[in-house]
C-alpha positions, 0 to 999 in steps of 0.5 A, a space after each residue: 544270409 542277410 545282415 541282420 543275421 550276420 550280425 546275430 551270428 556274430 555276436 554269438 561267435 563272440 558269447 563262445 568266445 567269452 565263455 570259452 576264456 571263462 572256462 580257460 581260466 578255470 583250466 589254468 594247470 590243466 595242460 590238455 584242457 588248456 591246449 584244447 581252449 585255446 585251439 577252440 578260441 582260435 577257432 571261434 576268432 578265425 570264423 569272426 574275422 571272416 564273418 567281419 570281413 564279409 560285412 566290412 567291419 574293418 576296425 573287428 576284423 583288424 582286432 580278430 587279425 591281431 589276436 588270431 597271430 598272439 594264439 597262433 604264438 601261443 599255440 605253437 609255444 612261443 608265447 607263454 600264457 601267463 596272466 598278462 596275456 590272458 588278460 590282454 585277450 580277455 580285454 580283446 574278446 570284451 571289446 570284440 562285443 563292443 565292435 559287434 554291438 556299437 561297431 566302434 570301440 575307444 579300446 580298438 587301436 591300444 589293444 592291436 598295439 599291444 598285440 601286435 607287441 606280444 607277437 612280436 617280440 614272441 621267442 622261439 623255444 629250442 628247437 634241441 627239446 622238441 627234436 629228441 621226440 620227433 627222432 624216435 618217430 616215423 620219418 614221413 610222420 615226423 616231417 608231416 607235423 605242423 608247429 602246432 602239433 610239434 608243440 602239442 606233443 612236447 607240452 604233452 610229454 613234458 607233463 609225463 604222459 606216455 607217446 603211442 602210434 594208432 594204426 587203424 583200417 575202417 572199411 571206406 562206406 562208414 570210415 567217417 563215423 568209425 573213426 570219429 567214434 574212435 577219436 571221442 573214445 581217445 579224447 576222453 583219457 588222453 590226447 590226439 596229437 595228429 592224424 594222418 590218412 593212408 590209401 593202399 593202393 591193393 586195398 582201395 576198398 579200406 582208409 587206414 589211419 596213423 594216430 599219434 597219442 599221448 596219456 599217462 597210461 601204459 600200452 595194455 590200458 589203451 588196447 583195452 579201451 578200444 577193443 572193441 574197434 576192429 582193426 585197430 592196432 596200437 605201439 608203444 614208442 620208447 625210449 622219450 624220456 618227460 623233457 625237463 627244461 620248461 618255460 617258467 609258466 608252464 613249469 609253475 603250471 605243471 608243479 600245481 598239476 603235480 601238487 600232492 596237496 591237489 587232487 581233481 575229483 569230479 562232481 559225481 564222486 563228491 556226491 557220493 561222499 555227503 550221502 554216507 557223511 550225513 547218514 551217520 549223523 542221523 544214525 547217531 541220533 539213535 544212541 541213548 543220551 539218559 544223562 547231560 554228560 551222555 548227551 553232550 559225547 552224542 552231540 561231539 559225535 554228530 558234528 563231525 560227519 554233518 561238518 564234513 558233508 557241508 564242506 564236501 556241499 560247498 566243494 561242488 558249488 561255484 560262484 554266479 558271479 562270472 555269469 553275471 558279469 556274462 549276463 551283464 556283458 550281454 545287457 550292455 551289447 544290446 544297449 549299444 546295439 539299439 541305441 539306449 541309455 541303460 544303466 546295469 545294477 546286479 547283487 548276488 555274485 556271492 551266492 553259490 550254484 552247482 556249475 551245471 545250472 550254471 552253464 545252462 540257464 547262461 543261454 536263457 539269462 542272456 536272452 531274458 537280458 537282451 529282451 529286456 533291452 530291446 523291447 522293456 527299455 523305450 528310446 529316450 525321448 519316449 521316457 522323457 515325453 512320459 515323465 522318466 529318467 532318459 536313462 532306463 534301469 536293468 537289473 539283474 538280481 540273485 538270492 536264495 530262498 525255500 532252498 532255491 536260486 532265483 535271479 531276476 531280470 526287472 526293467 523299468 519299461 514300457 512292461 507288458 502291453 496288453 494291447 499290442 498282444 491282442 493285435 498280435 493275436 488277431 494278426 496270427 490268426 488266434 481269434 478263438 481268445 476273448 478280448 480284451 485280454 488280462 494281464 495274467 493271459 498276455 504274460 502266458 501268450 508271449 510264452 506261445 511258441 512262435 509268438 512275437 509282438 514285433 512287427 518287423 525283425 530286430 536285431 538283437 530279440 524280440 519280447 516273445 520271441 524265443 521265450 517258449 525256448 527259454 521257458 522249456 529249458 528251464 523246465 527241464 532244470 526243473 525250474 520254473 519261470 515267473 512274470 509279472 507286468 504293469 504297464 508303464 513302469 516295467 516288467 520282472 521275469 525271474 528263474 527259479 531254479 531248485 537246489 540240485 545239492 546243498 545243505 538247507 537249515 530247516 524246520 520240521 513240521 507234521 500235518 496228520 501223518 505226513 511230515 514235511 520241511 520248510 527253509 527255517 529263514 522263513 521262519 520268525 517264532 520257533 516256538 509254537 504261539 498261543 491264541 492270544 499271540 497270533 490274532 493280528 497276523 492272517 491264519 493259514 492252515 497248511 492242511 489247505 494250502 497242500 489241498 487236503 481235505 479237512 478232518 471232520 471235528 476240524 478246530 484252527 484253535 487246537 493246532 500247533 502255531 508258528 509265525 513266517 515271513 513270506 515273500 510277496 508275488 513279484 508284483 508287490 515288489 521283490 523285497 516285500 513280504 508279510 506275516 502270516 500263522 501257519 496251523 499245523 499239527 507238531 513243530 519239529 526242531 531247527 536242523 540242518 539237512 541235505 537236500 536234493 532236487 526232484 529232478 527235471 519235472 520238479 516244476 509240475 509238483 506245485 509248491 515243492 521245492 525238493 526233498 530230504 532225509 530225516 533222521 528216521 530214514 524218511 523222506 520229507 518234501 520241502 514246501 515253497 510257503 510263498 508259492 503254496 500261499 499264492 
């Protein structure tokens, strides 16, 4: 491996690291979910410690030593991990993506005194705690325990899960997958404490394994789950009373987890509650309201159930803000790496997105980020000879539109050279393409698989290269990707990614017999206008813009009008937009609905953007007017 990929692998060690104390500080009160965080970055800090080491990075390496001994300390209990500490080390993984990068960091020697001060003046916890458990133990399994797994196993028992001993036999041609089957089995409700091989010597054809296990579950639960195996036995061991005396962090942890006003409920089962939440909105709805006092009791009822199912909605959202800051992160790194000048503007941290597509367009933002970086931004001195700023401009925005999310990633670059694309082509072989080529056809070549413009390796990315990757994977969010360029001033991509669950405020509109919606901020007059009104501003039929062929007898005048505000396509800018009448058939009334997304191939259905239920039971699209106008 040479250097250049080293230092790729490096920095990705150092991204799973980030994320993984982005994810720990969400799973602050979750024992377990804790316990295995921290083991993880442990893990990911040991491999960058090594890969610094080969490539005699001494200032990396010493951090990653220092931080390795504080979550050591912390994985054997003697140091508690409380905000400061986890500050400390989140401050420490920060300035491990500056040594990576930069390969020299301000920060470096004040964070390896505090450390070294941490583990340090770390305490040892009773050992009287921990020697109550292991006493009711097997002797030869008791005295295999490492300091990690003694602790493991008190902070388990602590938090009132249950202690059992697993005895297992596999036949030794498959062990291996039998038994890593059977460990993802027990990792899903509970918690492996350790493991530990025995050979008998009359069977040499069979591996027996002794499993310690703890879950808040009695002993018929567990046989249940792993029927299925054979050879699998499991024993319950008594007489280990929860252990009291906590350290004071964890006891606060432990009565949070232990809350009644807190409940864990996954994503799933609060999708199962909006669902009949907002179907008894709709069917109140349906009862009669023959006078003003009727009508006012109906609307009390329908409020409810459409409030309830817009809180559940915003339970399972979460904020984009550390993505960003992640993204960011990534952006600075790569400027360090290459040498440049960039200034980072981001907005939007406030909006809300389902923690799902949170987690997967990370890896493809990053990679956008980088790409604008490296090869968007030219050198200071080549802004400076073409009249710029020395300093180029990233940034990195997010909003909410026609009930999707979209985040951009604009640069004030060199953008996409036409040229450079065309020499690329001819140098891969892909003479079949007449040249010159527009702009529209460069933006879709560096999208090609395998397709780069670089003519020797970076470090960091290459425009084109890996876009094919990003652009498959925000498909399959049932995303799309769009570009657009002009040469000398910079380059925009941005991700555009459906609602996978919310709740829109929109209006409805028919054409024929089909009923559709569209987002209601898109929307200026709520009335339908006149002849008279609309005459300054473009018309546009939405019968044509859905491809639908025109009835015969077709008159624009004698349809019903309203007036939208449309975004404009990314090459006239962002912010901008313009006025247009759309003619349709009826304009429905303002509401507020859930809307769901159309799955993964949802970018293939042009113009749509999700879909919803209407009072009636139906099923309405939601139209992207932008899109279908373009």
């Amino acid at each position: 491996m040479d250097q250049n990929e080293q230092l790729t692998q490096a920095q990705e060690r150092v991204e799973q690291i980030l994320a993984a104390f982005d994810a720990l500080r969400v799973a602050i009160g979750d024992g377990k979910a804790e316990r295995q965080l921290i083991d993880e970055i442990f893990r990911y800090v040991h491999s960058l410690k090594a890969s610094a080491q080969t490539q005699e990075l001494t200032d990396l390496s010493r951090l990653a030593h220092a931080s390795e001994d504080v979550l050591q300390a912390i994985r054997t209990g003697r140091v508690s991990l409380d905000d400061q500490v986890l500050s400390i080390l989140n401050q420490t993984a920060e300035t491990f993506l500056e040594l990576v990068s930069a390969k020299e960091s301000a920060n470096t020697t004040a964070l390896i005194k505090e450390l070294a001060k941490i583990s340090t003046t770390a305490g040892q916890r009773p050992k009287a705690e921990i020697e109550i458990i292991l006493s009711a133990l097997p002797s030869d399994l008791r005295q295999s325990l490492s300091d990690e797994e003694k602790h493991k196993l008190q902070e388990s028992i602590s938090e009132s899960a249950n202690l059992f001993l697993i005895s297992t036999s596999f036949d030794i041609v498959d062990f291996d997958r039998q038994f890593q089957e059977l460990k993802d089995r027990l990792s899903k409700t509970g918690e492996l404490i350790s493991t530990a091989p025995r050979v008998e010597q009359d069977r040499s054809d069979r591996i027996d394994f002794r499993i310690l296990y703890t879950r808040q579950a009695d002993v018929e639960a567990i046989r249940t789950d792993i029927a299925s195996f054979e050879g699998v036995s499991v024993s319950a061991i008594e007489g280990i009373a929860p252990v009291a005396s906590l350290d004071a962090a964890a006891s606060s942890r432990l009565q949070l987890d232990r809350d009644p006003r807190y409940v864990r409920v996954s994503v799933e089962d609060l999708d199962q509650v909006i669902s009949p939440a907002y179907s008894l909105v709709h069917r109140t709805e349906n009862l009669p309201a023959s006078d003003s006092v009727l009508k006012e009791k109906v609307e009390s009822v329908r409020e409810p159930p459409l409030e309830l199912a817009a809180s559940v909605v915003r339970l399972g959202l979460t904020s984009i803000e550390r993505l960003l800051q992640r993204v960011e992160r990534a952006g600075r790194a790569a400027a360090r790496a290459c040498g440049k000048e960039v200034n980072f503007r981001v907005s939007g941290q406030e909006l809300l997105l389902d923690q799902s597509l949170c987690d997967a367009i990370a890896d493809p933002l990053i990679h956008l980020v980088r790409n604008a970086v490296d090869h968007g931004i030219e050198p200071s001195n080549e802004r400076s000879k073409s009249g710029k700023h020395a300093s180029g401009t990233v940034i990195i925005k997010a909003t909410s539109s026609h009930g999707q999310t979209r985040i951009a990633i604009r640069d004030d670059g060199r953008g996409i050279d036409a040229k450079a694309i065309e020499a690329a082509c001819q140098r891969m072989g892909l003479t079949h393409h007449q040249f010159p080529l527009a702009l529209d056809e460069s933006v879709r070549m560096i999208f090609r698989s395998g397709f780069s413009t670089a003519t020797s390796v970076s470090e960091i990315s290459g425009r084109g290269v890996g876009l094919d990757v990003v652009e498959t994977e925000i498909e399959r969010l049932g995303g799309q990707i769009r570009v657009a360029s002009k040469p000398g001033v910079g380059s925009v991509f941005e991700i555009r990614l459906p609602v996978t669950f919310g709740l829109l405020e929109i209006v409805t509109v028919r054409v024929g017999q089909q009923r559709y919606v569209i987002d209601a901020s898109s929307v200026v007059s709520p009335e339908t206008l006149d002849s008279d009104q609309f005459r300054e501003f473009k018309q546009v039929s939405l019968i044509e813009l859905l491809g639908q062929p025109l009835p015969e007898g077709y008159d624009r005048q004698s349809h019903a009008i309203i007036l939208c505000d449309i975004k404009n396509d990314l090459s006239q800018g962002s912010a901008s937009s313009r006025r247009i009448c759309l003619l349709l058939d009826e304009v429905g009334e303002r509401e507020q609905v859930v809307i769901r997304s159309l799955g993964t191939h949802a970018s293939r259905w042009f113009g749509v953007a999700g879909a919803t239920e209407l009072r009636d039971g139906s099923v309405a699209l939601l139209l992207d007017l932008s899109r279908l106008i373009k």
